[in-house]
N, C-alpha and C positions, 0 to 999 in steps of 0.2 A: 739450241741443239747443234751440237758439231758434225753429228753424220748420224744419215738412217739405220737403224738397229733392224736387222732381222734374226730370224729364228729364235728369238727369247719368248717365244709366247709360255715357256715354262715360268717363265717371272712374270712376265706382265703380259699374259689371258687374264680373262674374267674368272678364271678358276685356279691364276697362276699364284706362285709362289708371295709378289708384293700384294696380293688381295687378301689373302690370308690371312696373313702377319698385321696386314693394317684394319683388317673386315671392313675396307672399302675395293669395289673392283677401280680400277684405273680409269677407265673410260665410262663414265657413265656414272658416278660413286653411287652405285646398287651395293646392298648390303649383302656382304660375304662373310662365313663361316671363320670365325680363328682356329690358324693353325698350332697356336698355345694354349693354356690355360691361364691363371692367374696371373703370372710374372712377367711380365714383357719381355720379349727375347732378343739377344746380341746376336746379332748374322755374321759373318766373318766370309769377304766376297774374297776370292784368293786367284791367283793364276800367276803367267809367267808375263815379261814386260813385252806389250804391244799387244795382249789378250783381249783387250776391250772393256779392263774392267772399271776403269773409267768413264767409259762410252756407256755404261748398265746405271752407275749412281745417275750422270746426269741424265737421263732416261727416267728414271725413278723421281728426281725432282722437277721434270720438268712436267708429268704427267700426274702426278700429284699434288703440286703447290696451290692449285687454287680450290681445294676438295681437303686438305688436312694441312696442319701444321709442318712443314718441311725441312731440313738447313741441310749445305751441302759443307762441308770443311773441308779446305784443302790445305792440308798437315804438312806439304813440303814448302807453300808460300809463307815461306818466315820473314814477317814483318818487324823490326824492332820497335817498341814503346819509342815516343817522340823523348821518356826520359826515364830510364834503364831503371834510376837509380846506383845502389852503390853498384852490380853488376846485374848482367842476365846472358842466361843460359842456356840457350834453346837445344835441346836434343835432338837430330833427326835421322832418318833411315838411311840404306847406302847409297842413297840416290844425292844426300847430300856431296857425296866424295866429287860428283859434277857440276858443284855451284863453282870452283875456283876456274872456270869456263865460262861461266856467265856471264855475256857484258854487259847483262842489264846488275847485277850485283853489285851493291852498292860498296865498294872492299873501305873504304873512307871508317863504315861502322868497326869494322875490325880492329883498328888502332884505339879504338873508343872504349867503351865497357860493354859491347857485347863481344861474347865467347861462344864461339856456334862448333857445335863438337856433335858426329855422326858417328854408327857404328859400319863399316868399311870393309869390303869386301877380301882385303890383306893386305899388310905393308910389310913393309922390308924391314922395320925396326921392329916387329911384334916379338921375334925369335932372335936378335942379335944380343948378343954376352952382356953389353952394357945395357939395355933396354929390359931386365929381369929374365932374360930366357931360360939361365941355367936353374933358375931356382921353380921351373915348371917344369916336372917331372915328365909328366904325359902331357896328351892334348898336340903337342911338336916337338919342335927343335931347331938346334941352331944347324946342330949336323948336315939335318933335310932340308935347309934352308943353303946350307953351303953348298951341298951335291947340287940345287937349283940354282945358283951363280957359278957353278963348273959347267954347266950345261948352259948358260948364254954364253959362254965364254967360245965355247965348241959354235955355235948357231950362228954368232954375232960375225963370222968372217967365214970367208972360203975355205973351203967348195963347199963346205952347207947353205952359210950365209952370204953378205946379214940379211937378218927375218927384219930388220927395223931398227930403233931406240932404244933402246932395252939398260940405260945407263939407270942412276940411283930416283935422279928426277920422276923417269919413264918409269919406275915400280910404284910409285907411290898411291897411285891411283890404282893401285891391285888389279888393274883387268891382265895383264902381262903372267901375274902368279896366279891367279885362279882360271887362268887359261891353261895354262902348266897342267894344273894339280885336275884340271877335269880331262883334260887329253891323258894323261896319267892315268886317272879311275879306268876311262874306257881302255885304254890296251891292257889294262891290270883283268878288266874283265874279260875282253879278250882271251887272254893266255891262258886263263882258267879254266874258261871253256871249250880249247882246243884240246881235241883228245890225244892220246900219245901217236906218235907216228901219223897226225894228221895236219895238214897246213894250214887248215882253215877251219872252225867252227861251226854251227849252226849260227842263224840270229837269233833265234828263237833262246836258244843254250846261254849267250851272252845277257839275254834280260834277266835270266833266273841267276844270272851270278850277283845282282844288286843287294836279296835280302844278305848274302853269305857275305858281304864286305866288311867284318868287324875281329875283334879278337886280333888273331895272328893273321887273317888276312884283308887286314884295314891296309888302308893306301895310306903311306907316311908322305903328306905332301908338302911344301914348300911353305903355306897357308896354314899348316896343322894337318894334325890325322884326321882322315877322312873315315868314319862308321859309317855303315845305312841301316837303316831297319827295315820293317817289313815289306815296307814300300817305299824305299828307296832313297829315303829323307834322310840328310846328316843326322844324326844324333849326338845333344852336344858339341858341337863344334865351336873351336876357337873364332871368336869376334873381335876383331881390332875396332878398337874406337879411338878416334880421330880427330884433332882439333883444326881445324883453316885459321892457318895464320899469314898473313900480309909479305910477300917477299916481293921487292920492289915496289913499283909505282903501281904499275899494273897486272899483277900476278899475283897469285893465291895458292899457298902450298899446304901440303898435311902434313901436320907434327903427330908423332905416336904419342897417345896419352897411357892409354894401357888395355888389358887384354880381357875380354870379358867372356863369358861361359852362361848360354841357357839356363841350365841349371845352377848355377851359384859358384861353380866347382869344377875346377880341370875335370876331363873322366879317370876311372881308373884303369890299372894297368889294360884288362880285356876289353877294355872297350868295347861294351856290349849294350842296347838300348835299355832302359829302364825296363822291371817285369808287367808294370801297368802298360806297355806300350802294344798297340794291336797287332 
């Protein structure tokens, strides 16, 4: 165990949520009611980074492992095969975009026949001319991406600046543009929700502007256009996926591969969430 869990006795009580699902209680393996019927059920544990939800799995196997069959997987430790064969390909999340920092990473594999390619929080080549931009209609642009290096340009020197790095290297890891485009959403909601002849908003007024972000008043971000739906979730949004390739001895950079879409498919023009959506 890496640290004491409290308050989850919604999961793991003798009546909590892992007793159910496994009809064993945790402590004790006293037989408990399924929360299913026939089918075995997919859980999907969700939150934002530093939520704990890491800290809940090993909780679960570690309170479980000698009472039922267990395994924990960890999907960002990518090990390569001792031999690849002709290549291999490992896909991972955007958390990949922070392995070219790692110095436990082994970059040696990288010149070799593995290809480690993540989907990426935005790069700077997803909406550039030569990179297929113009030929994506919706979803961004190169335009929105341009007004976003007009605007480091203003930040980057006096009397604003500089805010930092902000050159082509310092984009590529997308936290620099997706910082952009969510300070962006929030004064976009802002504005919305100030009434005419008034300075300042409710907060209250600014959270009800979330579901309204789509259509004609979608945030065109630097990253792609930004929809939400009912609750608050992009919809559809532009995904950069990302390959690490070896630049120098000791450094690891992101090459844009190309531009991926939730649904299959840039959105179209309204940019509106799908009609099954809650």
């Amino acid at each position: 165990m890496d640290r004491e869990l409290y308050g989850r006795e919604a999961i793991f009580g003798n009546d909590g949520l892992a007793a159910r699902l496994t009809g064993l209680t945790p402590y004790g393996s006293a037989r408990a009611a399924y929360e299913h019927r026939d089918d075995p059920p997919v859980v999907v544990l969700t939150g934002g980074r530093g939520m704990g939800k890491t800290a809940v799995l090993k909780q679960l196997r570690h309170v479980y492992r000698e009472i039922t069959p267990v395994a924990l997987a960890d999907c960002e430790a990518v090990t390569p095969p001792e031999d690849p064969g002709p290549g291999w390909t490992p896909v991972i999340g955007d958390e990949g975009s922070y392995l070219g920092g790692d110095r436990k990473l082994d970059r040696t594999a990288l010149r070799r026949k593995v290809t480690v390619r993540c989907a990426s929080l935005a790069h700077p080549d997803a909406w550039a001319a030569t990179k297929g931009g113009p030929t994506v209609r919706t979803g961004g642009s190169a335009g929105d991406y341009r007004s976003f290096l007009d605007l480091l340009e203003v930040v980057g020197k006096k009397p604003v600046g500089p805010i930092g790095p902000t050159g082509y290297a310092d984009l590529t890891d997308g936290q620099v543009i997706i910082a952009h485009d969510a300070m962006a959403t929030a004064v976009h909601a802002i504005r919305q929700a100030t009434p005419d002849r008034e300075r300042l908003p409710q907060p209250a007024d600014v959270g009800e502007q979330w579901p309204r972000v789509k259509a004609s008043l979608r945030v065109s971000g630097a990253g792609g256009w930004i929809c939400l739906d009912n609750h608050g979730n992009p919809c559809n949004k532009a995904v950069p996926v990302v390959e690490l390739v070896p630049s120098g001895q000791a450094t690891v950079s992101q090459r844009f591969v190309a531009i991926a879409w939730p649904e299959g498919k840039p959105p179209a023009q309204n940019c509106l969430p799908p009609s099954s959506a809650p």
